[in-house]
C-alpha positions in Angstrom: -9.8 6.5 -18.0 -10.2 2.7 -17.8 -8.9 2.5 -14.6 -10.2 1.7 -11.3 -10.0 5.0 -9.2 -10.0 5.0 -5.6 -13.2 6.5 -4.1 -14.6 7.5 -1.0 -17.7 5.5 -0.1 -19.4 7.8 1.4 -19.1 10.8 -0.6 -18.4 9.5 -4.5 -15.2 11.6 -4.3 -11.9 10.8 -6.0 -9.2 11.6 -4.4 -10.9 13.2 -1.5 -11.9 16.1 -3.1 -8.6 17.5 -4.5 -8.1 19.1 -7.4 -6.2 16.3 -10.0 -4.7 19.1 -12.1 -3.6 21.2 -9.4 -0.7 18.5 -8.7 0.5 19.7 -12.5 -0.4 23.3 -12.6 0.5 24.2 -8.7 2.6 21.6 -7.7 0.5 21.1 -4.9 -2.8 19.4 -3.6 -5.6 21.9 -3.8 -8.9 21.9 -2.5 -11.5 21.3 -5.4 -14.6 23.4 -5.2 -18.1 21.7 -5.0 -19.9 23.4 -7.6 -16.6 22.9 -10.4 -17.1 19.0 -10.5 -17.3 16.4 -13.4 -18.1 12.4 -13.1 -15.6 10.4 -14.7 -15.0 6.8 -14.6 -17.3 6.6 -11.7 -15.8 8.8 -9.7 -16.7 12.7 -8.7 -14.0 14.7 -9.4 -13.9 18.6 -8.3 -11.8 20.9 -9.5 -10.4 24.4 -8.0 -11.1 26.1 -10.9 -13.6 25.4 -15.0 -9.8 25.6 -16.6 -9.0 22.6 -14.4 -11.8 20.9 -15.4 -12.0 21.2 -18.7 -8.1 20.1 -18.2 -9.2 16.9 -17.2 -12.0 16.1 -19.4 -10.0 16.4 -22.2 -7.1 14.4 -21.0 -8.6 12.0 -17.8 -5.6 9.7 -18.7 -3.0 12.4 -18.4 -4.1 13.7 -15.1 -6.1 11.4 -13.2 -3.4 9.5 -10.9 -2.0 6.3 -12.7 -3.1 2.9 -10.8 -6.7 4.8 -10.0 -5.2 6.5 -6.6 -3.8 3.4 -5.6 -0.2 3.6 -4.1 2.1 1.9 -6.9 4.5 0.3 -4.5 1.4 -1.5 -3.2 0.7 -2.5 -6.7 4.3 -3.7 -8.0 3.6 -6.0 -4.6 0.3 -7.3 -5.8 -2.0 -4.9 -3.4 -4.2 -3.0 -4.0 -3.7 -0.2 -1.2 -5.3 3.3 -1.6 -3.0 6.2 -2.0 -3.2 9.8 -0.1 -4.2 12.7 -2.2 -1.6 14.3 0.0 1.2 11.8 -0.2 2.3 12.3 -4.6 5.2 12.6 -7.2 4.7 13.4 -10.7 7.0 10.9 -12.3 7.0 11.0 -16.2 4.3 13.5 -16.6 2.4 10.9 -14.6 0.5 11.4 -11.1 1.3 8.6 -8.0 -0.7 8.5 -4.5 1.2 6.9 -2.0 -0.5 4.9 1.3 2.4 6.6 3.6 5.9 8.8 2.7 8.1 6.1 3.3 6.7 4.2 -0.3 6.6 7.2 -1.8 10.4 7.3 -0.9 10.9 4.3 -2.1 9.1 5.1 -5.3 11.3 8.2 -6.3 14.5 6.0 -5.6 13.8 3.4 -8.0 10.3 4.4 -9.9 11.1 2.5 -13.4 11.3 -0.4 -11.6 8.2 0.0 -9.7 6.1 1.4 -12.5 7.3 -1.9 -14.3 6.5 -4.0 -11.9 2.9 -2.1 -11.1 1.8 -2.2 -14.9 2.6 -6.2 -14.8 0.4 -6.5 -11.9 -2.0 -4.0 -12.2 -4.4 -5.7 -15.0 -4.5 -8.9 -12.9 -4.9 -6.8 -9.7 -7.8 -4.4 -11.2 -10.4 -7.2 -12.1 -10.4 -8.2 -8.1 -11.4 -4.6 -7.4 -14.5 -4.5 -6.3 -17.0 -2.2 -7.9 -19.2 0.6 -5.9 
């Protein structure tokens, strides 16, 4: 993945721990497991199961969340604002985070538009990232 992925400070954790392919295979957020983990883009990622690992190495693009974690209404707005492992859609085989339900709402009700509006925004918004 070349993009900047939202991670805890304290803990090196993407997405606080969850499970990135779970979102595809469960449709839900599951609880990655501390000894299934991989380091990718900077990030620990775990992983509920080795399938779901070796998932994701293969394809970090496809199932890491688009925008690094960070909620895409935020970043059609020009802010970088960190999404909720427990606050997703899957929109074209794509994973979103949302900061809160209500953008997440708004997302799902008009999501070319925002994606659109994100991917114009989101190179210009990704250099001011600060890296950890």
């Amino acid at each position: 993945m070349t993009e900047r992925v939202v991670v805890d400070r304290h803990t090196g954790l993407a997405i606080g721990g969850i499970d990135p392919v779970s979102y595809f295979i469960q449709a839900e957020a599951v609880k990655g497991l501390p000894d299934v983990e991989a380091v990718s883009d900077g990030a620990i990622w775990r992983f509920a199961r080795e399938s779901n690992r070796a998932f994701f190495l293969a394809n970090p693009d496809v199932y890491g969340p688009r925008f690094g974690g960070y909620d895409p209404v935020g970043v059609a707005n020009g802010k970088a604002v960190a999404g909720s492992a427990q606050i997703w859609t899957i929109h074209d085989e794509r994973l979103y985070l949302f900061d809160r339900e209500e953008t997440r709402v708004a997302f799902i009700a008009e999501p070319q538009r925002f994606v659109k509006e994100a991917e114009q925004r989101w190179i210009t918004l990704s250099e001011t990232l600060a890296l950890d």
